[in-house]
Backbone as CSV, one residue per row, in Angstrom:
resi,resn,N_x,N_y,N_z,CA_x,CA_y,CA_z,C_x,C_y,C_z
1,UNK,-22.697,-20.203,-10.635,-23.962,-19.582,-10.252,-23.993,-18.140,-10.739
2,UNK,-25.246,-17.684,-11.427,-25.343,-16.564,-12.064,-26.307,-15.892,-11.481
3,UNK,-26.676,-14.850,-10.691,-27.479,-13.817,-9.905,-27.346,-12.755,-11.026
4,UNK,-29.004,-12.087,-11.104,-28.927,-10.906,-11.715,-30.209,-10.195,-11.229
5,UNK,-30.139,-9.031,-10.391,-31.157,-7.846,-9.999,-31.661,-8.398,-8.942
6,UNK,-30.552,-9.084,-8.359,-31.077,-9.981,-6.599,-31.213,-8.683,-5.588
7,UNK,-31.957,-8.510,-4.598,-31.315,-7.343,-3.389,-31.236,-8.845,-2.491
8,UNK,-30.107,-8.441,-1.661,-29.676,-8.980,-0.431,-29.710,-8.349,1.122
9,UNK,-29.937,-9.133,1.485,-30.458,-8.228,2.949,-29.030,-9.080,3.371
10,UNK,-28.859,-8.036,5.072,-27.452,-8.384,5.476,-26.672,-9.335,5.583
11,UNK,-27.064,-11.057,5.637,-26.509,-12.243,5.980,-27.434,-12.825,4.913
12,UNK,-28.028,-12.707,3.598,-28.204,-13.463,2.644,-27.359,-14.410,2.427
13,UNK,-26.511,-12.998,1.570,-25.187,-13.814,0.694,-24.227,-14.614,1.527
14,UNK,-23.878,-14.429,2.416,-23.425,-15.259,3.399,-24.036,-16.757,3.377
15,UNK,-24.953,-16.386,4.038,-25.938,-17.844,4.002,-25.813,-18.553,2.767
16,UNK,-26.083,-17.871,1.931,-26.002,-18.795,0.825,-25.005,-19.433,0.210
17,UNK,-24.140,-18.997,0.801,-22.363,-19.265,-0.028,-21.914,-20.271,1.350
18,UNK,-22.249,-20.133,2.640,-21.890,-20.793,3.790,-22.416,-22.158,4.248
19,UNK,-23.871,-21.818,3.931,-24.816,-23.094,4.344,-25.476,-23.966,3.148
20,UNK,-25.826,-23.101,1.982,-26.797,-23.438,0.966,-25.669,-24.183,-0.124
21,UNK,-24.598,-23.768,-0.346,-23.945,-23.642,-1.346,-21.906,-23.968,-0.991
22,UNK,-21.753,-24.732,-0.171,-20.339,-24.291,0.328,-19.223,-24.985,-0.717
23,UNK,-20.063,-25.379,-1.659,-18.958,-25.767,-2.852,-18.790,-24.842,-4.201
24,UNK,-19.271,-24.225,-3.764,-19.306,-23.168,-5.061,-18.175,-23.281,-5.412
25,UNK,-17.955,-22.986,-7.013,-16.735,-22.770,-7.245,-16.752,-20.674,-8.367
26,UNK,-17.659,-21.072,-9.540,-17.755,-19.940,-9.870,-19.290,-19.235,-9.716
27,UNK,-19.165,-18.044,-9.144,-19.949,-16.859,-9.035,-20.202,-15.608,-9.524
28,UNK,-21.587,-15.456,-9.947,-21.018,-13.945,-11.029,-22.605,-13.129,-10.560
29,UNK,-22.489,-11.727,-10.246,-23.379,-11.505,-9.799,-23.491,-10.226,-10.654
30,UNK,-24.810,-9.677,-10.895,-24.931,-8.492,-11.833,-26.385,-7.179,-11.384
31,UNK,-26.035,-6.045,-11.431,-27.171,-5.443,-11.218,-27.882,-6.062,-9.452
32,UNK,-26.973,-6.444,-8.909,-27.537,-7.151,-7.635,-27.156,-5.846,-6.515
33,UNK,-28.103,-5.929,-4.940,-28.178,-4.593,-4.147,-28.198,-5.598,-2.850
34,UNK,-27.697,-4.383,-1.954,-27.303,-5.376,-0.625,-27.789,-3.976,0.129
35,UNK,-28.221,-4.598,1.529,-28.787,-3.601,2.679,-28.315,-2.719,2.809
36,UNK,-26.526,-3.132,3.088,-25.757,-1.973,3.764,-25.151,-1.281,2.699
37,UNK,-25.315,-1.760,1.680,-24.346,-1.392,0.643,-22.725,-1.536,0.396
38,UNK,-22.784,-2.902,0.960,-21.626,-3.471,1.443,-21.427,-5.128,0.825
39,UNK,-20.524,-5.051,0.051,-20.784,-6.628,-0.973,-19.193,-7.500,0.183
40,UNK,-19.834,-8.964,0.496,-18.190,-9.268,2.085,-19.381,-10.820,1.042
41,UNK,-18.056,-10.906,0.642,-17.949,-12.775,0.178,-16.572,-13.325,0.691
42,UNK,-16.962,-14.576,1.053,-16.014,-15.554,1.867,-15.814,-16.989,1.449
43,UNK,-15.297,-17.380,0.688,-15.342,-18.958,0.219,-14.030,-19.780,0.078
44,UNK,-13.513,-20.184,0.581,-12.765,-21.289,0.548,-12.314,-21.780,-1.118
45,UNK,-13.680,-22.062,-1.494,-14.178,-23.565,-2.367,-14.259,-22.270,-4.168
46,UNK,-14.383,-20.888,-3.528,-14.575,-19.938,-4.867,-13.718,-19.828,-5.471
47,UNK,-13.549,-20.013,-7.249,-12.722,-19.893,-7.773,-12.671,-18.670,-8.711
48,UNK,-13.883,-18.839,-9.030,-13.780,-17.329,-10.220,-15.275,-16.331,-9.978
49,UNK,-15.298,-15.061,-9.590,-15.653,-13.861,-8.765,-16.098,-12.869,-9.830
50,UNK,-17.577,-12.544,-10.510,-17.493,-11.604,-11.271,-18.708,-10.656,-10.312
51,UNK,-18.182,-8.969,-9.976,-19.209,-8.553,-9.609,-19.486,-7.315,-10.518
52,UNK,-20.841,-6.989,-11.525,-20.537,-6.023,-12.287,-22.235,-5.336,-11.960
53,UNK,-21.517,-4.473,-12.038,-22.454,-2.865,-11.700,-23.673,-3.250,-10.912
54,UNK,-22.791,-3.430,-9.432,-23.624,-3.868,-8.176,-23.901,-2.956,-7.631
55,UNK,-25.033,-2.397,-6.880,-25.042,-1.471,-5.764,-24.482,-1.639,-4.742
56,UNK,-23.351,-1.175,-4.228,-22.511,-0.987,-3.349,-21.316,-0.269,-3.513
57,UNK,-20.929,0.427,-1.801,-19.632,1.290,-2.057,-18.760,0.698,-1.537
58,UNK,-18.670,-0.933,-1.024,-17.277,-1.399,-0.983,-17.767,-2.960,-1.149
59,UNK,-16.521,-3.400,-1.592,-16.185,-4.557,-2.033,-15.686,-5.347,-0.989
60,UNK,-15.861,-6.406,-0.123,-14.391,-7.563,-0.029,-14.507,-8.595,0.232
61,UNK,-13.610,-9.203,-0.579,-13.230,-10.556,-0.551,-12.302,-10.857,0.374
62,UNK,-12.504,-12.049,1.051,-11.730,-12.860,2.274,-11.757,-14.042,2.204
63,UNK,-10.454,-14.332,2.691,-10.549,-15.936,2.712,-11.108,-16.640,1.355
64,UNK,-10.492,-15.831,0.468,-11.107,-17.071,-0.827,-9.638,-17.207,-1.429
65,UNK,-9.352,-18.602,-0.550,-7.836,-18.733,-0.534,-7.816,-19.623,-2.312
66,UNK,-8.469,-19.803,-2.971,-8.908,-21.070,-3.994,-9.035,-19.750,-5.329
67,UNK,-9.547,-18.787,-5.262,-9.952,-17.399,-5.887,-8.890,-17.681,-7.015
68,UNK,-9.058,-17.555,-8.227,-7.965,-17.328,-9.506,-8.484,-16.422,-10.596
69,UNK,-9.604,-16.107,-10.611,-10.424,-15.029,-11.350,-11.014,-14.103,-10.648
70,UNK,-10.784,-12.991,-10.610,-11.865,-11.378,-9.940,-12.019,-10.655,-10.834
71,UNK,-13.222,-10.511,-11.278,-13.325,-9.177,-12.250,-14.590,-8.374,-11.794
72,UNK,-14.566,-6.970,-11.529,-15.225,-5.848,-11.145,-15.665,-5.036,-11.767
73,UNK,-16.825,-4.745,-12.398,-16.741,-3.427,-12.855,-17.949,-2.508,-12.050
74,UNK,-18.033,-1.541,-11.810,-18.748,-0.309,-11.351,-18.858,1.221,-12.303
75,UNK,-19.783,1.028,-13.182,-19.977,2.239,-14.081,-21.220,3.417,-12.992
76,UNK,-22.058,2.500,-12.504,-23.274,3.572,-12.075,-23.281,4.141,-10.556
77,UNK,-23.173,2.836,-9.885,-22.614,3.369,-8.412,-21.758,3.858,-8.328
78,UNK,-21.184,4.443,-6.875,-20.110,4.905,-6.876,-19.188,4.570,-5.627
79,UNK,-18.397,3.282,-6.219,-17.984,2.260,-5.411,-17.091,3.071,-5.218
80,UNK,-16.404,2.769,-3.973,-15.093,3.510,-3.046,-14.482,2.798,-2.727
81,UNK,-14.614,1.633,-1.947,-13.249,1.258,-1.210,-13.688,-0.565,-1.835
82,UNK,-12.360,-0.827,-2.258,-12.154,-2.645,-2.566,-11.317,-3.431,-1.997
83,UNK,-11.586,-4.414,-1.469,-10.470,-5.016,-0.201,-10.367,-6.836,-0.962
84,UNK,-9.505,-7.270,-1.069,-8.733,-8.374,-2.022,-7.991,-8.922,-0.704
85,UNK,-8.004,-10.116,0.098,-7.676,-10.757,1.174,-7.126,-11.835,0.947
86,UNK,-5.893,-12.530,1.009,-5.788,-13.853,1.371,-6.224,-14.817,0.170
87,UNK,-6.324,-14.737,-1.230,-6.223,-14.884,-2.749,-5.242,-15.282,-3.614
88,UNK,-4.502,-16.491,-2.488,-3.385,-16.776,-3.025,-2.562,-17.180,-4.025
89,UNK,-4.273,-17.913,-4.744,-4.066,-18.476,-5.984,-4.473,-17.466,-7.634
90,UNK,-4.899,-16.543,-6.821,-5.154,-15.428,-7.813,-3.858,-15.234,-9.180
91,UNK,-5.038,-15.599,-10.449,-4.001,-15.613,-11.819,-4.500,-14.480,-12.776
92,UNK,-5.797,-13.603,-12.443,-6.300,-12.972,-13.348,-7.409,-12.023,-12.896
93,UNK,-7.413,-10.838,-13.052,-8.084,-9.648,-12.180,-8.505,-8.199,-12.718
94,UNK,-9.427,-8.054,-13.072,-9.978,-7.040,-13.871,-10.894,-6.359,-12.958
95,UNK,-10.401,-5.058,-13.412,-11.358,-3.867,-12.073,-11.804,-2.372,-13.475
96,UNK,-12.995,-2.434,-13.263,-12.979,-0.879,-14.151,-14.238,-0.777,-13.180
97,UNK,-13.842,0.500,-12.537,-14.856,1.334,-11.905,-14.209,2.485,-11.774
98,UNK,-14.799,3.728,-12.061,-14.665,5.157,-12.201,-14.382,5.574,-11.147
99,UNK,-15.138,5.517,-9.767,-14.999,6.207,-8.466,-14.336,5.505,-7.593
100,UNK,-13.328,4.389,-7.873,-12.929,3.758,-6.850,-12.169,4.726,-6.357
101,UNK,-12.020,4.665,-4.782,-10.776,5.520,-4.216,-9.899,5.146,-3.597
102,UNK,-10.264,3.618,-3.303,-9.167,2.945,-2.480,-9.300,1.650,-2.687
103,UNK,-7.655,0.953,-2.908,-7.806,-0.662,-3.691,-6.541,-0.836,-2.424
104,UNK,-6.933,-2.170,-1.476,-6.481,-2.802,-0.799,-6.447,-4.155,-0.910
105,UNK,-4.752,-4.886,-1.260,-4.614,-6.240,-2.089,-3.890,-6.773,-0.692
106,UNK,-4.304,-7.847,-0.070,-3.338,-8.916,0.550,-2.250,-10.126,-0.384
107,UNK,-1.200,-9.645,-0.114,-0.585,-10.273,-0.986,0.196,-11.452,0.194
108,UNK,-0.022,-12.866,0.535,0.366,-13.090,1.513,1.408,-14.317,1.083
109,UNK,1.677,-15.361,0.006,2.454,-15.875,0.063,2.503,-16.396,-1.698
110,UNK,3.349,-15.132,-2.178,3.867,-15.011,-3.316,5.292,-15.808,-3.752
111,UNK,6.058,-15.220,-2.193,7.327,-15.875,-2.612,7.740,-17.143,-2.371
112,UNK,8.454,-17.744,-3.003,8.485,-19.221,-3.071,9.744,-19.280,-2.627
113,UNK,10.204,-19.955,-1.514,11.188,-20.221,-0.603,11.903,-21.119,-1.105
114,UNK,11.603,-21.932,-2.170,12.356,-23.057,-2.732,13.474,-22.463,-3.992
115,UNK,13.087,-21.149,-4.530,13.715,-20.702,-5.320,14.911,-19.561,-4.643
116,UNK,15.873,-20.046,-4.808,16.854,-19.176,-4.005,17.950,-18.352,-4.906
117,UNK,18.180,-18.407,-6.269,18.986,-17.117,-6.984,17.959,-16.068,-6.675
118,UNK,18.358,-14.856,-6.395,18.094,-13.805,-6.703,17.346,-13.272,-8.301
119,UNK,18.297,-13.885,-9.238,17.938,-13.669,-10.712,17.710,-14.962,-11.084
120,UNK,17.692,-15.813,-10.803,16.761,-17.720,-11.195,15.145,-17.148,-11.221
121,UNK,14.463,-18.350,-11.819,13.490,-18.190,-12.374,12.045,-17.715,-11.566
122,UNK,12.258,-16.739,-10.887,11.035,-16.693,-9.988,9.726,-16.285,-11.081
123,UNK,9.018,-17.260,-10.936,7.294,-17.693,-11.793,6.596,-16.277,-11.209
124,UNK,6.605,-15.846,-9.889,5.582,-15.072,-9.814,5.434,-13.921,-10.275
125,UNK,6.673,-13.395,-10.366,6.996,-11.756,-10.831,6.323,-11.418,-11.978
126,UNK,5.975,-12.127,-13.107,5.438,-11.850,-14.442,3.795,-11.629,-13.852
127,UNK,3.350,-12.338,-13.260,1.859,-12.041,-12.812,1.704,-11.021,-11.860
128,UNK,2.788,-10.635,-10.891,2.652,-9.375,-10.018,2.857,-8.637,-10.726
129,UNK,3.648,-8.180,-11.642,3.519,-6.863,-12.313,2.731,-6.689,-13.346
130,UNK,2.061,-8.000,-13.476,0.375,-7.532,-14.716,-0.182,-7.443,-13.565
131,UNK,-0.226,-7.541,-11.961,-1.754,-7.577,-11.509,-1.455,-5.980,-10.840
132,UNK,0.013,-5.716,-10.547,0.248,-4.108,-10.437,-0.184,-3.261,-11.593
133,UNK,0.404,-3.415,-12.581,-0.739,-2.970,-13.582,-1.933,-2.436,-13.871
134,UNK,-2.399,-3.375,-12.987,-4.242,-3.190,-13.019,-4.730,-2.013,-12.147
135,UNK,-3.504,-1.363,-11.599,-3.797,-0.394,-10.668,-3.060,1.177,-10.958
136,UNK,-2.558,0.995,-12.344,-1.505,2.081,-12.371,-2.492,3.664,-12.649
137,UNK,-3.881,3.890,-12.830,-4.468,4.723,-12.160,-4.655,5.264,-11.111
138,UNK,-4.596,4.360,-10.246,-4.650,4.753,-8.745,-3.517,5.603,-7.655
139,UNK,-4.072,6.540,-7.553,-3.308,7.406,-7.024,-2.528,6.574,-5.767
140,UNK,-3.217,5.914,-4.966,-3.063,5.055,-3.828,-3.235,3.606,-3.675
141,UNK,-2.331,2.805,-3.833,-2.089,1.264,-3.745,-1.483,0.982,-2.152
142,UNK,-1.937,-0.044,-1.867,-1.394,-0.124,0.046,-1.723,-1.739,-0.004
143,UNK,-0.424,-2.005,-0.102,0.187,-3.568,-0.083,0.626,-4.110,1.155
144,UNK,0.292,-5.066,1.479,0.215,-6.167,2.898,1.221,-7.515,2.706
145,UNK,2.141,-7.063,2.239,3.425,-8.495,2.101,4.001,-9.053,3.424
146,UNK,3.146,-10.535,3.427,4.103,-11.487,4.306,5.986,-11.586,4.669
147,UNK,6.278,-11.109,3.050,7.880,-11.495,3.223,8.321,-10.112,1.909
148,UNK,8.995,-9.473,2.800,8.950,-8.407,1.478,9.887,-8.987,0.093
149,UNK,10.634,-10.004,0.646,11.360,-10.946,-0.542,10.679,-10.947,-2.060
150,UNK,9.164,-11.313,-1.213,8.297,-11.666,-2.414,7.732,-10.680,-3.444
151,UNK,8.492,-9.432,-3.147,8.483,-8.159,-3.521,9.660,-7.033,-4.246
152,UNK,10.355,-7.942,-4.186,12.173,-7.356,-4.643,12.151,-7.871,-5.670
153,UNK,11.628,-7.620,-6.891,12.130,-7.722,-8.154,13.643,-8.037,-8.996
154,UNK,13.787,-9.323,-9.170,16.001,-9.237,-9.824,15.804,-8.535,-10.396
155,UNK,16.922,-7.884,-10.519,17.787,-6.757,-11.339,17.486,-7.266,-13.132
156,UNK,18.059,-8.431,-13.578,17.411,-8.849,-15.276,16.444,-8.927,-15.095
157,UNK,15.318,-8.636,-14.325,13.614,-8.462,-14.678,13.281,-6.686,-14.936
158,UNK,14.168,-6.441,-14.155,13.792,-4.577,-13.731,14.731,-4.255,-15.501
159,UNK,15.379,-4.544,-15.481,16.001,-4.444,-17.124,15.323,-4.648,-18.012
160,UNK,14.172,-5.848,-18.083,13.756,-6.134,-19.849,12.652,-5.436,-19.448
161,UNK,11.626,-5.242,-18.492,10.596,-4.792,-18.535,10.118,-3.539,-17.489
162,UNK,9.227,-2.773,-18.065,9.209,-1.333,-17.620,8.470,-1.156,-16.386
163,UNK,8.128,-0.009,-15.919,7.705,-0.057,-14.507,5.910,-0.142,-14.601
164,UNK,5.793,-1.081,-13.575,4.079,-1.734,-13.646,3.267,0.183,-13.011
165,UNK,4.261,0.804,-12.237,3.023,1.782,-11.943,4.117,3.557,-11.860
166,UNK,4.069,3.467,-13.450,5.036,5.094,-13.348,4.230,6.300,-13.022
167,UNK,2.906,6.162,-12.421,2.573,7.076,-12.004,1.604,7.056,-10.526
168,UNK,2.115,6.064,-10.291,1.025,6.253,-9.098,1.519,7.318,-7.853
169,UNK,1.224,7.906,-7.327,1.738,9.276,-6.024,1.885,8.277,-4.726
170,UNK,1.497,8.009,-4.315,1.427,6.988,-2.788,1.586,5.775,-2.583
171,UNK,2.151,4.784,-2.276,1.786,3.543,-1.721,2.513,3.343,-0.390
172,UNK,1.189,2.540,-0.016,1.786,2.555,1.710,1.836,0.795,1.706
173,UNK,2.922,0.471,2.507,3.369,-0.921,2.973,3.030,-1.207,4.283
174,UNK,2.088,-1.899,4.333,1.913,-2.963,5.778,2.543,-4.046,5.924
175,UNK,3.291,-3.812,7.232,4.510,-5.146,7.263,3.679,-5.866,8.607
176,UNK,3.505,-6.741,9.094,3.632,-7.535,10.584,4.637,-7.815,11.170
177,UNK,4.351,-7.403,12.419,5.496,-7.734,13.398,6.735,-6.436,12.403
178,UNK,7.768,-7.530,13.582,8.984,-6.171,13.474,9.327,-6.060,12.239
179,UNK,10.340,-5.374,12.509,10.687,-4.454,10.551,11.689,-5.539,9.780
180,UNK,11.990,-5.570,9.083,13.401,-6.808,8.114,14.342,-6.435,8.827
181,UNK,15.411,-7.045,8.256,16.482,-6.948,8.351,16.855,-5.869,7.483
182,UNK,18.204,-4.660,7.980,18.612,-3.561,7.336,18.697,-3.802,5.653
183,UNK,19.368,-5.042,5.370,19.904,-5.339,3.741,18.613,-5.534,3.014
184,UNK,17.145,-6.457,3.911,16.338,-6.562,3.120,15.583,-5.732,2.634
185,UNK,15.302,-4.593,3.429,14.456,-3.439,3.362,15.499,-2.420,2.577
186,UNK,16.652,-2.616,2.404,17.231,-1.577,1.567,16.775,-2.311,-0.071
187,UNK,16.706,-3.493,-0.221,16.906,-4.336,-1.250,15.079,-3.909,-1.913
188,UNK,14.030,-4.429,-0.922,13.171,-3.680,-0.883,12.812,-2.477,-1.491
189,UNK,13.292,-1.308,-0.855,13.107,-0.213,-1.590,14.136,0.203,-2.843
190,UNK,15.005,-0.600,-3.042,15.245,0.095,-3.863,14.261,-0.689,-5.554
191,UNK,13.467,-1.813,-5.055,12.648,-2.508,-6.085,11.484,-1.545,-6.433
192,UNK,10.723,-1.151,-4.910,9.893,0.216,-4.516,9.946,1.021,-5.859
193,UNK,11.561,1.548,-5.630,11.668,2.613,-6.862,11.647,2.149,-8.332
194,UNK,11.524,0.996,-8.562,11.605,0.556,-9.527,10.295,0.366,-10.165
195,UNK,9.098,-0.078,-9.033,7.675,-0.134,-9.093,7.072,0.968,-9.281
196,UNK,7.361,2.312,-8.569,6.694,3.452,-8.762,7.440,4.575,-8.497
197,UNK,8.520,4.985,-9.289,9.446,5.362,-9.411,8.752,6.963,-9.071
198,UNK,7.629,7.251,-9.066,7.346,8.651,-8.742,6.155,8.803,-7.803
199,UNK,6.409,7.653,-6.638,5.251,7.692,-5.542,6.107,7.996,-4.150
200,UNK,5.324,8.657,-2.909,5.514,8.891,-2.222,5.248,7.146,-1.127
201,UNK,6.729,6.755,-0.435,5.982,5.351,-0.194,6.326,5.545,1.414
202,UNK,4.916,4.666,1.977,4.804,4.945,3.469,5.140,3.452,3.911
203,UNK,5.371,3.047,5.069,5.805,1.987,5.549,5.140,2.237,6.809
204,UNK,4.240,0.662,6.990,3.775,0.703,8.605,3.860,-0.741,9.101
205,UNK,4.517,-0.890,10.055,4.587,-1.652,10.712,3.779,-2.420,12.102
206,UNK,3.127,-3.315,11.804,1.625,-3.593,12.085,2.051,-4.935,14.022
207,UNK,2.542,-4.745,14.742,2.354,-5.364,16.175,1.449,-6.386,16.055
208,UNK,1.621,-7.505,16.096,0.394,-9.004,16.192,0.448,-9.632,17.062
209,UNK,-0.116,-9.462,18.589,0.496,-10.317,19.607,0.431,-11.405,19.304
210,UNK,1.657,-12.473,20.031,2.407,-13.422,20.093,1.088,-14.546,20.674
C-alpha cells in the first residue's frame, strides 16, 4: 500500500492498519501529516515500512514483530525522536534525517541460544553491526537488550572487522530486571569498548514486577 499527501487525524492510521487492512504486509507512506504530529504504526502482519518526508517529530514502530525493511527519511520536518520496538525479524534499515536527536532500537531476541562457542558461527553479528552502523552519527544510541549475550561480540569478529560506531559520545543500556552476572557484564563491556570505543556508556537497570 502506497499513501502520498494523506493528513491523518489521530486513530486513522490505526484504524486502517487494525480494522481495514490487518494483513498488510508492505507500507510506504510519503509527504503524509498526522494531527499530533506523531507517526505510532503497529502490525503484526508488516513487513516492509517506508516513511519519507512525513510531517512529524516522532516516529514509532511497535509490535511489528514480522518488520524486515524500515527506511526513513526526513529532509523538511524536523523529526526528533524515533522509537524501533520489538522488530525481530528486522534485515535492513535506512534512516537519513538531519534533525533526528534521538534513535531508540529494541533489540529483544538476537541471540540464539542454540549456538554455544563463543567464536562459532553466530549469523547475527554481521547484521548488528551494519544496523549499528546506521547510527554512527548519532551522538546518542540507547539499546534495550533482552540478554546482553546477544551483544558480546567473539574476539575473531572484533579482529577482522572495525568498530560499527568510533564516534558516537553516549550510549545508554536498558537492562530488565536485575543486573547479569559479574563475568557477563564484564564480558559485555568490554565488547561496549569495542562498539564505541570513545562513548561515554550508561547502564540502567529497568524493575518489571513479577
Amino acid at each position: 500500500m502506497c499513501l502520498t499527501s494523506v493528513f491523518f487525524d489521530k486513530y486513522a492510521l490505526f484504524s486502517l492498519i487494525r480494522w481495514e487492512c490487518p494483513s498488510i504486509e508492505p507500507l510506504s507512506l510519503a509527504a503524509c501529516s498526522f494531527e499530533d504530529s506523531v507517526f505510532n504504526v503497529s502490525s503484526s502482519s508488516l513487513k516492509s515500512l517506508e516513511v519519507m518526508d512525513c510531517t512529524a517529530w516522532k516516529v514509532e514502530v511497535g509490535e511489528s514483530v514480522n518488520l524486515e525493511c524500515f527506511t526513513l527519511v526526513s529532509l523538511q520536518f524536523p523529526l526528533a525522536e524515533m522509537y524501533l520496538k520489538k522488530s525481530d525479524n528486522l534485515r535492513y534499515i535506512d534512516i537519513y534525517a538531519h534533525h533526528l536527536k534521538s534513535i531508540l532500537i529494541g533489540l529483544w531476541d538476537l541471540w540464539d541460544e542454540e549456538i554455544s562457542p563463543i567464536d562459532g558461527p553466530w549469523k547475527h553479528f554481521p547484521t548488528l553491526r551494519n544496523l549499528l552502523k546506521e547510527f554512527g552519527c548519532r551522538k546518542l544510541l540507547s539499546l534495550i537488550p533482552r540478554d546482553f549475550k546477544g551483544l558480546v561480540f567473539p574476539e575473531n569478529f572484533k579482529k577482522t572487522f572495525s568498530s560499527p560506531l568510533p564516534h558516537s559520545r553516549e550510549v545508554a543500556i536498558y537492562k530488565l530486571n536485575a543486573p547479569p552476572e559479574a563475568t557477563e557484564i564484564s564480558d559485555f563491556k568490554d565488547s561496549l569498548d569495542w562498539v564505541a570505543p570513545s562513548a561515554c556508556i550508561q547502564y540502567h537497570f529497568l524493575e518489571v514486577p513479577s
